[in-house]
C-alpha positions as CSV (number, residue, x, y, z in Angstrom):
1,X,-172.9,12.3,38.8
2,X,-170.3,10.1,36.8
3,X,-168.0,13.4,36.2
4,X,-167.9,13.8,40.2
5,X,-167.4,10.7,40.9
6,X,-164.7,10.9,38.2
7,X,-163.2,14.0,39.8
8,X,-163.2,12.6,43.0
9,X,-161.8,9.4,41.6
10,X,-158.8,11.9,40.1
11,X,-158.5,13.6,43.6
12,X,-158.4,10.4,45.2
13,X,-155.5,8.9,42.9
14,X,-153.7,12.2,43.6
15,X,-154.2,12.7,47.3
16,X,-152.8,8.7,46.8
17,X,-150.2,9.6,44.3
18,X,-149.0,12.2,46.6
19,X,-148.7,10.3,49.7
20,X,-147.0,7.6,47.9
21,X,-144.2,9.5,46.2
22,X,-143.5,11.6,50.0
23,X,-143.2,8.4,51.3
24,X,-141.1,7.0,48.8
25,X,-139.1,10.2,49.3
26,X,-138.7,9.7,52.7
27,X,-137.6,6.1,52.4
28,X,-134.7,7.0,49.6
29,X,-134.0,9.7,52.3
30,X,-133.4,8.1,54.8
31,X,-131.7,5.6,53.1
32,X,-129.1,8.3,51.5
33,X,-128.6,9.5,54.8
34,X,-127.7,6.1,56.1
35,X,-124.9,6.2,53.3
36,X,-123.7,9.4,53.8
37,X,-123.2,8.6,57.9
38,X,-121.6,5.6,57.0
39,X,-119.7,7.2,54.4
40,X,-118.7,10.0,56.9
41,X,-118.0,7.4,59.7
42,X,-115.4,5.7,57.3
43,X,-113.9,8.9,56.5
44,X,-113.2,9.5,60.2
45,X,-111.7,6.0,60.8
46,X,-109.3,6.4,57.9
47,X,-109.0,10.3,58.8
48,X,-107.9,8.5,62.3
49,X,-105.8,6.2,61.0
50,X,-104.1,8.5,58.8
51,X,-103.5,11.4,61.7
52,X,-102.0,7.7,63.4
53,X,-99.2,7.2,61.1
54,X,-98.5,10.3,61.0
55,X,-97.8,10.9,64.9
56,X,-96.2,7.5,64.5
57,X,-93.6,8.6,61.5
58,X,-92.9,12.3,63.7
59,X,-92.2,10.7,66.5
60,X,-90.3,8.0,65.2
61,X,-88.1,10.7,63.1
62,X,-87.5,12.5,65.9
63,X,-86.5,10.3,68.1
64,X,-83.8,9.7,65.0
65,X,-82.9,13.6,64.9
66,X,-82.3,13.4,68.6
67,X,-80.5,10.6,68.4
68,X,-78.5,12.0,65.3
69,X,-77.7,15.1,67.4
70,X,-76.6,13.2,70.8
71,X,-74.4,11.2,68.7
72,X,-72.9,14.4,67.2
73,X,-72.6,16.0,70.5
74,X,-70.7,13.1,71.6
75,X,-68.5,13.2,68.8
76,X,-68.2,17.4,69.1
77,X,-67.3,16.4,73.0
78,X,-64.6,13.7,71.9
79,X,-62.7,16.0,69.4
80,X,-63.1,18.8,71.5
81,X,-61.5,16.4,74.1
82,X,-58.4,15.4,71.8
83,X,-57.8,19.2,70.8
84,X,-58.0,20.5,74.5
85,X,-55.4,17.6,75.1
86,X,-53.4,18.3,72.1
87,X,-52.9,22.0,72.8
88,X,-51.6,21.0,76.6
89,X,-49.2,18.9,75.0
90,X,-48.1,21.4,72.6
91,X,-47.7,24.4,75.6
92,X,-45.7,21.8,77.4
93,X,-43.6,22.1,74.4
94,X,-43.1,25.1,73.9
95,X,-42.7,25.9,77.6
96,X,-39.9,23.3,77.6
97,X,-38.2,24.6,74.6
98,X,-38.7,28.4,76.5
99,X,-36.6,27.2,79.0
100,X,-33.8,25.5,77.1
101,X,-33.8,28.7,74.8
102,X,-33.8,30.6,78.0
103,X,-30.8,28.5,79.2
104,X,-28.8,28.6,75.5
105,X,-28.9,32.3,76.1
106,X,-27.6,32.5,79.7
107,X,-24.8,30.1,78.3
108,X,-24.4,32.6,75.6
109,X,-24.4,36.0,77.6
110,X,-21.6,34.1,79.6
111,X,-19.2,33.2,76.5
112,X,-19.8,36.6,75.5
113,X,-18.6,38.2,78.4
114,X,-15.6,36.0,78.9
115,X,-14.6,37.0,74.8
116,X,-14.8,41.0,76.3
117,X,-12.5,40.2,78.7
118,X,-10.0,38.1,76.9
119,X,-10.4,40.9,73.9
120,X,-9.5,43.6,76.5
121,X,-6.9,41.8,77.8
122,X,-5.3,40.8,74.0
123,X,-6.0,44.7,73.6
124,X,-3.9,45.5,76.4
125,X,-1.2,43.3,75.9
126,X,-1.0,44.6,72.4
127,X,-0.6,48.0,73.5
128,X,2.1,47.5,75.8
129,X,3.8,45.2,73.1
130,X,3.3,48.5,70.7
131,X,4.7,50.7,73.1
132,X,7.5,48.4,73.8
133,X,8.9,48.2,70.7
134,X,8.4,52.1,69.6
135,X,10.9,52.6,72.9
136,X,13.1,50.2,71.4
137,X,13.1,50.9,67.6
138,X,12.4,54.7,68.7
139,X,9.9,55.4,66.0
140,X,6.0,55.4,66.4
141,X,3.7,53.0,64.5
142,X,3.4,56.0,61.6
143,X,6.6,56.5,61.3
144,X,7.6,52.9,61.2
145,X,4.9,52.1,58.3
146,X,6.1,55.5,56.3
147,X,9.7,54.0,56.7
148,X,9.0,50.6,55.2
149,X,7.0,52.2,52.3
150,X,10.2,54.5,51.1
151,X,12.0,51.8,51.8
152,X,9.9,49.6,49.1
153,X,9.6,52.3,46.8
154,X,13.4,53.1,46.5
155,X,14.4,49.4,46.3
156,X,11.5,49.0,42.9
157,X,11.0,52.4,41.7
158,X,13.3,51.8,38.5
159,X,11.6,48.1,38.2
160,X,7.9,50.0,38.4
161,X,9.0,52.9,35.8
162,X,10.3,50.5,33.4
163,X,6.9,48.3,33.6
164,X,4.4,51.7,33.4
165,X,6.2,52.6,30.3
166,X,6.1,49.3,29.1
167,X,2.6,49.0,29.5
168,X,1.6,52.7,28.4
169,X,3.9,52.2,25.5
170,X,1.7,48.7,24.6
171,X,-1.4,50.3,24.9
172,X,-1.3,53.2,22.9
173,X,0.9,50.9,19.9
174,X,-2.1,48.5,20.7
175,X,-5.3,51.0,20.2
176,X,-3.2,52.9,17.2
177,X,-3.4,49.4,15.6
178,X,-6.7,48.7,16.1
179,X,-7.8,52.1,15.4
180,X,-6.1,51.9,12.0
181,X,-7.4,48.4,11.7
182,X,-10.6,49.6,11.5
183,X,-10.4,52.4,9.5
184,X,-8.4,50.6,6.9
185,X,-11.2,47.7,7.2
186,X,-13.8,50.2,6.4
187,X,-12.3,52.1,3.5
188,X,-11.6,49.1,1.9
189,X,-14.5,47.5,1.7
190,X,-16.1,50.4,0.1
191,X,-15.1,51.3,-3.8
192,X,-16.5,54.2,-4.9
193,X,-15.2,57.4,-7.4
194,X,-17.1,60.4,-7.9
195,X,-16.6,62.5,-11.1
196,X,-15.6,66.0,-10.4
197,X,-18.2,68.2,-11.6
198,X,-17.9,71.1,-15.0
199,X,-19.5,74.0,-15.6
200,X,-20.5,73.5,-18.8
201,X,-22.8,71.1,-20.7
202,X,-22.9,70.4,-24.3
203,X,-26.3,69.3,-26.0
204,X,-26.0,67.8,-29.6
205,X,-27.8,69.2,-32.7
206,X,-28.8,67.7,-35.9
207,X,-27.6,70.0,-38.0
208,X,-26.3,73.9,-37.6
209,X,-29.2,75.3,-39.3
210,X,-31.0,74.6,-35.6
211,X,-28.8,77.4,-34.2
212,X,-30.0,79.9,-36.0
213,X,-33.6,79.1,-35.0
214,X,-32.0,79.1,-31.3
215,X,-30.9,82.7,-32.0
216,X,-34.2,83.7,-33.4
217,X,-34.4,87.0,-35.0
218,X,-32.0,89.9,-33.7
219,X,-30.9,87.2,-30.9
220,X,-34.5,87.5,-29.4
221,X,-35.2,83.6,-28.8
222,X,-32.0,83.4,-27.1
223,X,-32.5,85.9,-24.7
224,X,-36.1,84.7,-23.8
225,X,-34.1,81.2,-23.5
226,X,-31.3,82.9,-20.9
227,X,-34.1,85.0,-18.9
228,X,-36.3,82.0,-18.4
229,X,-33.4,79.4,-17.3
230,X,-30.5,81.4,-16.0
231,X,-27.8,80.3,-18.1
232,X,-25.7,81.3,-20.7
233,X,-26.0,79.8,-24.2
234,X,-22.7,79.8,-26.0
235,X,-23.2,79.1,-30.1
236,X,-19.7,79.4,-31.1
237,X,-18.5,77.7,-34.5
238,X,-18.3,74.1,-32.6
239,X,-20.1,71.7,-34.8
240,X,-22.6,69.6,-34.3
241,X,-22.9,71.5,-30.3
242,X,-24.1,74.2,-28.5
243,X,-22.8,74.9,-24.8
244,X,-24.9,75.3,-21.7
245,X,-23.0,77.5,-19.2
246,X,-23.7,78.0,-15.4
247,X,-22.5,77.0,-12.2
248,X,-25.6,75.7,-10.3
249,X,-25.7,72.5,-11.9
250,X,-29.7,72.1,-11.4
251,X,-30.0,75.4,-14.0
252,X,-27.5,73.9,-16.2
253,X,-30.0,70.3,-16.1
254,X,-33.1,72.0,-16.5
255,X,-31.6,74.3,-19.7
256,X,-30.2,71.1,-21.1
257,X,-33.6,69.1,-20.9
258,X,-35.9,72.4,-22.1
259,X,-32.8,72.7,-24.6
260,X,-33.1,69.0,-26.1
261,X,-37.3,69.2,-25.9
262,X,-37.2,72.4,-27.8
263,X,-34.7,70.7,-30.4
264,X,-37.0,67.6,-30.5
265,X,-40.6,70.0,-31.1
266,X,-38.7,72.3,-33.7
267,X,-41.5,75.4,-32.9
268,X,-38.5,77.8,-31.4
269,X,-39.9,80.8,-30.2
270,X,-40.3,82.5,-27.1
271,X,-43.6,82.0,-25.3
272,X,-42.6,78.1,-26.5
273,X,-39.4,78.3,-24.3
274,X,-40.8,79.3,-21.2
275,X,-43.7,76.3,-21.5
276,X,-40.7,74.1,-22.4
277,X,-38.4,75.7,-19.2
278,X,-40.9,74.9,-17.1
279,X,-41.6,71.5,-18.4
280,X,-37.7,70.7,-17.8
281,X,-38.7,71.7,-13.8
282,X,-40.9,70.0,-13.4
283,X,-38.8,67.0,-15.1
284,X,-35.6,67.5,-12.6
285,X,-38.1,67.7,-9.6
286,X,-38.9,64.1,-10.5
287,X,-35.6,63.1,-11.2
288,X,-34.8,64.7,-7.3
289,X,-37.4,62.6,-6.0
290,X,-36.3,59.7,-7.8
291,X,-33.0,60.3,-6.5
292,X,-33.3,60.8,-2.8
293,X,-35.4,57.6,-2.7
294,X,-32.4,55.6,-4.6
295,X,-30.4,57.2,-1.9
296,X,-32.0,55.7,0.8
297,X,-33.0,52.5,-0.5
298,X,-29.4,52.2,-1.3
299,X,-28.1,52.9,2.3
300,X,-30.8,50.6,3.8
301,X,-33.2,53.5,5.5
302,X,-36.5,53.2,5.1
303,X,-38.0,55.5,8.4
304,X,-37.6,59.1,6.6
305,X,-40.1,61.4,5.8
306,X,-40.6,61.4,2.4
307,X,-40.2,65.3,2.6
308,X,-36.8,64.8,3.6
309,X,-36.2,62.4,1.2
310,X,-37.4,64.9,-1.6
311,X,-35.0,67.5,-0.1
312,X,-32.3,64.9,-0.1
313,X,-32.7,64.4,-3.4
314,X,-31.8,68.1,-4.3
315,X,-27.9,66.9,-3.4
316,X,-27.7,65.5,-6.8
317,X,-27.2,68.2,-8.5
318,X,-24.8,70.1,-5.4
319,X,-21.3,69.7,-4.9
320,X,-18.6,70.2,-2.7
321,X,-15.3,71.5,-3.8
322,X,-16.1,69.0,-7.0
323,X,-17.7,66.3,-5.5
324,X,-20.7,65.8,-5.6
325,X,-22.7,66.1,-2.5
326,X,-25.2,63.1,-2.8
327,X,-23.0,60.5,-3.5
328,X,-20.7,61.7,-0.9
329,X,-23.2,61.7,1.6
330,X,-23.8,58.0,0.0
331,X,-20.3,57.2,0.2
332,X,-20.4,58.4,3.7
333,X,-23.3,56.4,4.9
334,X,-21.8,52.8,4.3
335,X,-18.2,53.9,5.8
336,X,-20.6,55.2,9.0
337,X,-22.2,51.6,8.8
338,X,-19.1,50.0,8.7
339,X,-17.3,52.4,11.4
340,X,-20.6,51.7,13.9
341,X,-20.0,47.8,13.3
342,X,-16.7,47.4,14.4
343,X,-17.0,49.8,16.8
344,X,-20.6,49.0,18.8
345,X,-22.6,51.7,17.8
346,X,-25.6,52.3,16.8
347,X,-25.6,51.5,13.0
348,X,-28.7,52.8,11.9
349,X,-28.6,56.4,13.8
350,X,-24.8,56.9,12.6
351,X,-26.0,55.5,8.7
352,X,-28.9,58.0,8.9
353,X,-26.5,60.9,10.5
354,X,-24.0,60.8,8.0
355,X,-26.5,60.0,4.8
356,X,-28.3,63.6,6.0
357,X,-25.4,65.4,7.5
358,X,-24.9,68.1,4.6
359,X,-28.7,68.3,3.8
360,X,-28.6,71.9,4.6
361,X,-26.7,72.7,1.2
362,X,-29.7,71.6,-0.8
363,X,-31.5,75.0,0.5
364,X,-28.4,77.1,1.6
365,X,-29.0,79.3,-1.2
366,X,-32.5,80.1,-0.2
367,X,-32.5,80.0,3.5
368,X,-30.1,82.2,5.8
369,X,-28.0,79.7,7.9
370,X,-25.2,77.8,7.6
371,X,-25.7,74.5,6.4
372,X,-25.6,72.4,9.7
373,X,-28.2,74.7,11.4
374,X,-30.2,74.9,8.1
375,X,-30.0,70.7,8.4
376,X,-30.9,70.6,11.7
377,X,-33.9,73.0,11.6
378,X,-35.4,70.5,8.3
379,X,-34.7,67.5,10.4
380,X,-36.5,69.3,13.4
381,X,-39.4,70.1,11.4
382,X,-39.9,67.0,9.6
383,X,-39.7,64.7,12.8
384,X,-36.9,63.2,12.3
385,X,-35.0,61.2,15.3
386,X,-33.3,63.6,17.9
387,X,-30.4,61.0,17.5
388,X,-29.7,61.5,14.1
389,X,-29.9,65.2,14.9
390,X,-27.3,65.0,17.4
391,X,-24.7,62.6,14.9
392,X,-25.4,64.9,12.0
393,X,-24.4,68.4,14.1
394,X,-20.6,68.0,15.1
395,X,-19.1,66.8,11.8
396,X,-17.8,70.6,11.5
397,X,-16.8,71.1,15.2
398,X,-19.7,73.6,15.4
399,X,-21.3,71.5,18.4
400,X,-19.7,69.5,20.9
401,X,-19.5,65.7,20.0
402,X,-22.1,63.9,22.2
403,X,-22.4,60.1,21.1
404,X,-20.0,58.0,19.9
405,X,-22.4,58.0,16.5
406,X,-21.0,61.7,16.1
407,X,-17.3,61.1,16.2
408,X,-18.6,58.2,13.8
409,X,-20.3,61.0,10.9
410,X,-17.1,63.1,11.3
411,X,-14.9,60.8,10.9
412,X,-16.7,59.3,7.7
413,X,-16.9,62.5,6.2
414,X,-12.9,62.9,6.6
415,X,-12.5,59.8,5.3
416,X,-14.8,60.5,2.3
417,X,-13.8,63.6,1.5
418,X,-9.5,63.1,2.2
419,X,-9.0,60.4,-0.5
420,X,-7.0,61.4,-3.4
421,X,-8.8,62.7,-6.3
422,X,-12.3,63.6,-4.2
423,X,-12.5,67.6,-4.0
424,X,-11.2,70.4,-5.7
425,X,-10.6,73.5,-3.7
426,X,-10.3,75.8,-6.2
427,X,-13.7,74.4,-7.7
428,X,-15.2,74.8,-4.6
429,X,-14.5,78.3,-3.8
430,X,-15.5,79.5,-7.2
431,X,-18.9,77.9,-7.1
432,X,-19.0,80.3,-3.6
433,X,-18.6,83.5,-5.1
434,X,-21.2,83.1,-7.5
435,X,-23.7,82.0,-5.2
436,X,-22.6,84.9,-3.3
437,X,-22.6,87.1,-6.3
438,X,-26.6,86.0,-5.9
439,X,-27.3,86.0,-2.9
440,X,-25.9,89.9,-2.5
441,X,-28.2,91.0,-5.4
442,X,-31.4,88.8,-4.6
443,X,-31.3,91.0,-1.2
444,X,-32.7,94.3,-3.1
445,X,-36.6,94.8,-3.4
446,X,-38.0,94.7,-6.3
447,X,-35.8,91.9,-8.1
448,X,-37.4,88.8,-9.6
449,X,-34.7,87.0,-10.5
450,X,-30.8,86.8,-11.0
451,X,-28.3,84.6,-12.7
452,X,-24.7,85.4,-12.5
453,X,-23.2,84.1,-16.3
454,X,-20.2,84.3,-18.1
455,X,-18.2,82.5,-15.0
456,X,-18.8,85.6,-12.5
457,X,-18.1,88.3,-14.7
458,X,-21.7,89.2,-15.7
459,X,-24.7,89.4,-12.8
460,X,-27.8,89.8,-15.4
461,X,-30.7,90.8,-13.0
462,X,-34.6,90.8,-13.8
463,X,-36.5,93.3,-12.3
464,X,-40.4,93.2,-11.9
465,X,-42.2,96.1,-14.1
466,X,-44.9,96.9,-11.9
467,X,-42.9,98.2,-8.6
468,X,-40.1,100.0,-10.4
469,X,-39.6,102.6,-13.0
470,X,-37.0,102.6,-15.9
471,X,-35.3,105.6,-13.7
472,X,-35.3,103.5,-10.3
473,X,-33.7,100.4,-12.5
474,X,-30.9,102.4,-13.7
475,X,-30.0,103.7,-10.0
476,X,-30.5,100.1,-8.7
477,X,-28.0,99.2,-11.2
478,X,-25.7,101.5,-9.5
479,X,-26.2,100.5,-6.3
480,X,-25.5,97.3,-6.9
481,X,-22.7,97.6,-8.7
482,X,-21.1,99.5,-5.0
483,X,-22.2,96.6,-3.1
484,X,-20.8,94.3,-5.2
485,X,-17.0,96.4,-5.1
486,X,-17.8,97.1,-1.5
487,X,-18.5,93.7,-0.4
488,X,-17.2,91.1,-3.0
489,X,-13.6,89.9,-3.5
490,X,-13.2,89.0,-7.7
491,X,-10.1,89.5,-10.7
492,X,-11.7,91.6,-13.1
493,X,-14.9,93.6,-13.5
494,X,-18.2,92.2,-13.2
495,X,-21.3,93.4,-15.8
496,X,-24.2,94.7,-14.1
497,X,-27.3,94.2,-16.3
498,X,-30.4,95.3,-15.5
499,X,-33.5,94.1,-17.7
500,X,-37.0,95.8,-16.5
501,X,-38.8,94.0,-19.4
502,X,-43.3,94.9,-19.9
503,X,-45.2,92.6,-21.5
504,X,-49.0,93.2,-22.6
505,X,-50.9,90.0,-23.3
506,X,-54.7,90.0,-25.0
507,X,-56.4,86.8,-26.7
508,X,-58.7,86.9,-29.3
509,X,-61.7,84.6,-29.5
């Protein structure tokens, strides 16, 4: 009985508890939905209030704009105004200068006609003048002026004769004198003697026992020493001495250097003079290079190729009816210089013309050509300047002169090579017909090498073993020795020897 009335006790506080908390629900409800109204109703006043200010501030800004853009219309209407006005003003003006310009030129069509008509008249009045007076002089205008021009001439021809003469006769005495002026100003600012070249060179020995060592046994080291230079060794009874002989001066150096080194290394024998032979070559190719590059550093030209400069060089050891070819062409070059200076030249194209004008003798012996076209074809082929081409060609009269820098080299050359004491003729021509001698036997096949010795009067020839036989030598011989009567001009006989030398060489290790 308790526990139900207990459970219904507990049903009673629930059914109570219940009721109490929906109806406390209800009340905060209802009281939240009082604040969210009111909240809402706020929020659509200040939503109102907002949206209020907002029409307010358009319509307030555009009643700004459109009061902006009236103004601005008014103020586009005004300068509109003033430029309509100011354009009528200004066709006004030029209307009323149209009509003044038109006026000027009526004004001016008017004065030009009345200048026609007095011209014609003048014209006329001229003419009848003109014709007037030929009836009373009885010549025509032609005739008249003809008349008066004899006239003038007869009364001053002896007066204009003596004045052309006069002035001819100053001119010429006036460029003769300048002319010599300058050549006289150039040759004597430049000092300079060249030795005439000999055909012999002497080297010194210690002592005479060395030339029997030079002779070797049965004369064998002094053949091997006249095959490999192409000289003649003279070992006479001269003390202290032997002579070189040979007219190509760069054989003669190279003996006399492979000459002084054998001396110095005292092992005389043949295989040692060849290795000493070439040795000296390869000495005197140095000393050409040395010596073309003191050429041109001496002249003041630095824009050669250095192959030129090597072939240059080669003109140390050439000369030219005794003078010797480099330092002519040396000699040459500063005259050209000086000639170009006074003159108004070009100074550098008529220095490096004359300082390379006779660089075809340096390989006239090997290539076929005279020695201009021989020049021009190295200068060609090394780049050098088509100018210096051109001054270097004429200074024979092979090629027409075309620059002043041509007259220039020529006339540097004349002047180098005309001054007392600078060639030898004789020299020169005897130097040719040895070269020639050469040059006629070198044409054969089968020929290695030739020197001519003994001053032209011996051609000693080395032929190569391989390509002919001791038979075909001898008939070579022969044939040469025709050529050389059919073609040669010499006093005397010449001595045709043939050498067809075999050598077998084996090394044992």
């Amino acid at each position: 009985m308790s526990t139900f009335i207990i459970v219904l006790l507990l049903l009673g506080a629930l059914v109570s508890g219940t009721a109490a908390g929906y109806y406390l629900r209800r009340v905060v409800a209802l009281g939240q939905r009082r604040s969210i109204e009111i909240d809402i109703k706020q929020m659509l006043v200040a939503a109102k209030e907002e949206a209020q200010k907002i029409t307010e501030e358009a319509n307030r800004k555009a009643e700004d704009k459109e009061r902006e853009v009236r103004e601005n219309e008014r103020a586009k209407t005004s300068a509109n105004k003033k430029t309509e006005d100011r354009l009528i003003k200004k066709e006004e003006l030029l209307d009323e200068r149209q009509r003044e310009i038109d006026k000027e030129t009526e004004i001016q069509k008017a004065k030009i006609e009345e200048i026609k008509r007095i011209k014609e008249r003048a014209d006329t009045m001229l003419a009848e003048r003109t014709v007037a007076l030929q009836k009373t002089a009885g010549l025509t205008r032609d005739d008249a002026k003809a008349e008066l021009v004899r006239e003038i001439e007869k009364e001053n021809e002896e007066d204009l004769m003596i004045r052309m003469q006069k002035l001819e006769q100053d001119s010429q005495e006036r460029f003769d004198r300048r002319a010599k002026e300058i050549l006289a100003t150039a040759i004597q600012r430049l000092a300079s003697s060249t030795a005439s070249q000999i055909m012999t060179t002497n080297v010194a020995i210690p002592s005479d026992d060395i030339k029997g060592k030079i002779i070797g046994k049965e004369g064998r080291n002094i053949r091997a020493f006249e095959r490999a230079a192409g000289v003649e060794l003279i070992v006479d009874e001269t003390p202290g001495a032997i002579v070189i002989s040979a007219f190509d001066p760069v054989r003669r150096q190279i003996a006399r250097v492979a000459l002084e080194n054998l001396i110095l290394d005292g092992r005389i024998q043949p295989a040692k003079i060849e290795e000493m032979v070439e040795k000296a070559k390869e000495d005197i190719n140095k000393i050409i290079k040395e010596k073309g590059e003191q050429a041109v550093y001496e002249c003041g030209i630095f824009n050669f190729d250095p192959r030129i400069i090597a072939i240059l060089g080669r003109l140390y050891f050439r000369t030219s009816y005794g003078q010797n070819v480099l330092q002519h062409s040396i000699e040459m070059t500063h005259i050209a210089g000086m000639l170009a200076e006074e003159l108004g030249a070009d100074v550098q194209i008529a220095k490096q013309g004359a300082l390379v004008h006779d660089i075809g003798k340096a390989l006239d012996h090997e290539v076929q050509g005279t020695h201009i076209e021989i020049g021009m074809r190295i200068l060609q082929k090394f780049g050098a300047d088509p100018r210096v081409i051109t001054a270097m060609k004429s200074h024979h009269d092979d090629y027409p002169h075309e620059s002043i820098e041509a007259v220039i080299v020529q006339t540097a050359d004349n002047i180098s090579g005309g001054r007392p004491g600078a060639r030898r003729d004789s020299v020169e021509n005897y130097l040719k017909r040895l070269a020639e001698l050469e040059a006629l036997v070198n044409a054969f096949p089968s020929i290695e090498k030739s020197y001519a010795l003994s001053a032209g009067r011996e051609i000693r020839i080395f032929v190569t073993p391989e390509k002919i036989s001791d038979v075909e030598a001898k008939e070579m011989a022969r044939e040469i020795a025709k050529k050389i009567e059919s073609e040669l001009k010499y006093p005397g006989e010449i001595k045709v020897t043939m050498i067809r030398e075999t050598r077998v060489i084996e090394y044992a290790r």
